[in-house]
Every structure is written in structure tokens, then in C-alpha cells.
C-alpha positions in Angstrom: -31.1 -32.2 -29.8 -31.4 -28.5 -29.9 -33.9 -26.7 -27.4 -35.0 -23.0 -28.1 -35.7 -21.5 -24.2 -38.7 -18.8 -23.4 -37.1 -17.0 -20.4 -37.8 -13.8 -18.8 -34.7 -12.4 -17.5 -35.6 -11.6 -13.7 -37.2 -14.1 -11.7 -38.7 -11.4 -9.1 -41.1 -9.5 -11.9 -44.3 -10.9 -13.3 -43.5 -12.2 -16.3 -44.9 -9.9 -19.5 -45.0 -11.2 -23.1 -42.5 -7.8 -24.0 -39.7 -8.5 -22.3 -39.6 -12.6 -23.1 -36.4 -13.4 -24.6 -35.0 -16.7 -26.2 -31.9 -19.0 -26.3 -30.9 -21.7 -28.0 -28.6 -24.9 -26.5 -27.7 -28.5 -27.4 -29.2 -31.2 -24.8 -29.9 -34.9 -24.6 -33.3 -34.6 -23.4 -35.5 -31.5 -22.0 -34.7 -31.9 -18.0 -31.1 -31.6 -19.0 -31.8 -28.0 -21.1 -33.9 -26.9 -18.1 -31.0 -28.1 -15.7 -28.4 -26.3 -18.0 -30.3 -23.3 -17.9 -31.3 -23.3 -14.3 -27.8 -24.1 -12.9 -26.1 -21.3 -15.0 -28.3 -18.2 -14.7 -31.3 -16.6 -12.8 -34.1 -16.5 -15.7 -36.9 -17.5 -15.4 -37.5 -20.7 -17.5 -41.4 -19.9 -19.0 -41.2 -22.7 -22.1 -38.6 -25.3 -23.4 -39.1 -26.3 -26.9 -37.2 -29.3 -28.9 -36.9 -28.0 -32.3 -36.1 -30.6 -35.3 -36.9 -30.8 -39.2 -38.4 -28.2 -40.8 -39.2 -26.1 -37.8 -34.7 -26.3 -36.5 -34.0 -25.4 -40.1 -36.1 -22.2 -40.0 -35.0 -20.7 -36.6 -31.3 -21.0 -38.1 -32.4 -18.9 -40.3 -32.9 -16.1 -38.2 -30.0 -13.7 -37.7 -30.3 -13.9 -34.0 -30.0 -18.1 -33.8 -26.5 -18.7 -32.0 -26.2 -21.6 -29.6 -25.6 -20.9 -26.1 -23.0 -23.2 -24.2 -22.6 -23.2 -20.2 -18.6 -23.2 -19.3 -19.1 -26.9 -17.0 -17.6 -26.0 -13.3 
């Protein structure tokens, strides 16, 4: 399943609606994206949204969609 990610980029600011940013990565279940995310960066994990149907094919439509994948250590 494919997860879009609402992150701020620092943990140590308050987060602020401006500076949210997004990714997007292939999972089994939501623990697993959060676990991706939290194991391979320092953001700060605000939302974690499955997207499917209707609502996947319209964020591939947006230039910026590009699937983030975690090099396994």
C-alpha cells in the first residue's frame, strides 16, 4: 500500500503548517511507514495517510509524486 507522510523536517521547532512537507513510500501496513520513516531520518512524523482508488490516482498526478525508498542497513 502506498502511504503519503506529513512531516516537518526538524524535530526541535514547533511545528508550523508552512514549512510541512510530504513523502510518499510503499508499506504493508501504517506502523511499518512510520517505522520506515522514523528509523531513516529525523522528521517529525505529524500524519500518515494510506492512499488508494481515486484519491492514489490523483496524487500521481501531481508533478512532485515520486516514491521514497529507505537503502535497508
Amino acid at each position: 500500500m502506498i502511504f503519503k507522510v506529513l512531516y516537518q523536517p526538524d524535530k526541535t521547532r514547533n511545528p508550523r503548517r508552512e514549512t510541512t512537507q510530504s513523502l510518499y513510500l510503499e508499506a504493508a501496513t501504517e506502523v511499518e511507514a512510520r517505522g520506515l520513516v522514523d528509523d531513516n531520518t529525523d522528521y517529525s512524523i505529524e500524519f500518515i495517510e494510506p492512499l488508494q482508488g481515486k484519491h492514489l490516482e490523483y496524487e500521481q498526478e501531481n508533478p512532485d509524486y515520486k516514491l521514497t525508498e529507505f537503502n535497508n542497513k
